[in-house]
C-alpha positions, 0 to 999 in steps of 0.5 A, spaced: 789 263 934 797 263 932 799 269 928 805 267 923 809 273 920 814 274 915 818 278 916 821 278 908 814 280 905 814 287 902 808 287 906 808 290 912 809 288 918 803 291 921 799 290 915 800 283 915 797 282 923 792 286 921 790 281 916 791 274 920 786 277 925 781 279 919 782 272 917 781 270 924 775 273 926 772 272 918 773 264 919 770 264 927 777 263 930 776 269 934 770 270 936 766 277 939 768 279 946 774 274 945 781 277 948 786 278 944 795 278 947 796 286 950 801 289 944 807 288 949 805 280 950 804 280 942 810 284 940 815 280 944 811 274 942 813 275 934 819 279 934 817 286 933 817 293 935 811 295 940 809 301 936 808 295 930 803 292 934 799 299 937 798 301 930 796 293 927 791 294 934 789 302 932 787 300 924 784 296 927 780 299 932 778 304 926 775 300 921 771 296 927 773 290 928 776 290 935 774 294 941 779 297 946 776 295 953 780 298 959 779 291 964 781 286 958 786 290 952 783 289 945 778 285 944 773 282 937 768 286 937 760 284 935 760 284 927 757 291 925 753 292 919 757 295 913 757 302 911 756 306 905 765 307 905 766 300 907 762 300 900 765 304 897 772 301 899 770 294 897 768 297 890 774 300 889 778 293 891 775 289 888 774 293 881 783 293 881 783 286 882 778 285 877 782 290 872 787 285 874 784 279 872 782 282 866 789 284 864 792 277 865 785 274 861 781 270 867 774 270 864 768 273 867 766 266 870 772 264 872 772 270 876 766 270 880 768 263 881 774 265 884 771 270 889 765 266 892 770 260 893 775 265 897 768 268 899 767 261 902 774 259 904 775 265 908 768 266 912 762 262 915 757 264 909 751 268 910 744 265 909 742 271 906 748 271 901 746 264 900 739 264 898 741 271 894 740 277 897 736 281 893 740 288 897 747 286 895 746 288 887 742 295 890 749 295 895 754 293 889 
């Protein structure tokens, strides 16, 4: 997988290498188990400080999508189910971003569309998503 960065972007840089590898391991670029570059390799790689990196891989780390491994450096780890705060978080995010749409008067429907496309585009989608998870609306 080729991480691009834009160093002109008001988002950080740590945030946006976070977010090329949550892009990655949604879409199955980057499998479980699979190795990521070491922190200097990366940061000589993009451009950008070492400590840049370490926290992208830190942040990562945290929330359970990467693991360290003393052999093999980070590496992706297994999907692991969602908790109550990765809910809760969810909920919040998408609750700003619906306030938004509904500020620049995107409709109800239009929404949802938008958020299954981009659910659709971004990931493999799950069976039981597909078929209507009967807990998702229980989790919502």
């Amino acid at each position: 997988m080729i991480i691009k960065i834009d160093t002109a972007s008001a988002t950080p840089i740590y945030e946006q290498l976070r977010e090329k590898i949550i892009y990655g391991v949604a879409s199955g670029a980057l499998g479980p188990g699979e190795a990521l570059p070491s922190a200097r390799r990366l940061a000589a790689d993009l451009g950008v400080n070492l400590h840049t990196v370490g926290k992208a891989y830190a942040t990562l780390t945290d929330e359970g999508i990467i693991a360290m491994d003393r052999r093999r450096g980070a590496v992706i780890s297994k999907t692991t189910p969602a908790d109550k705060d990765f809910y809760d978080a969810l909920n919040k995010r998408i609750g700003l971003t619906a306030a938004e749409a509904i500020c620049r008067g995107v409709g109800y429907e239009e929404f949802a569309a938008i958020c299954a496309k981009s659910y659709r585009v971004n990931g493999r989608v799950n069976n039981s998503a597909e078929k209507g998870d009967k807990n998702a609306n229980e989790r919502a």
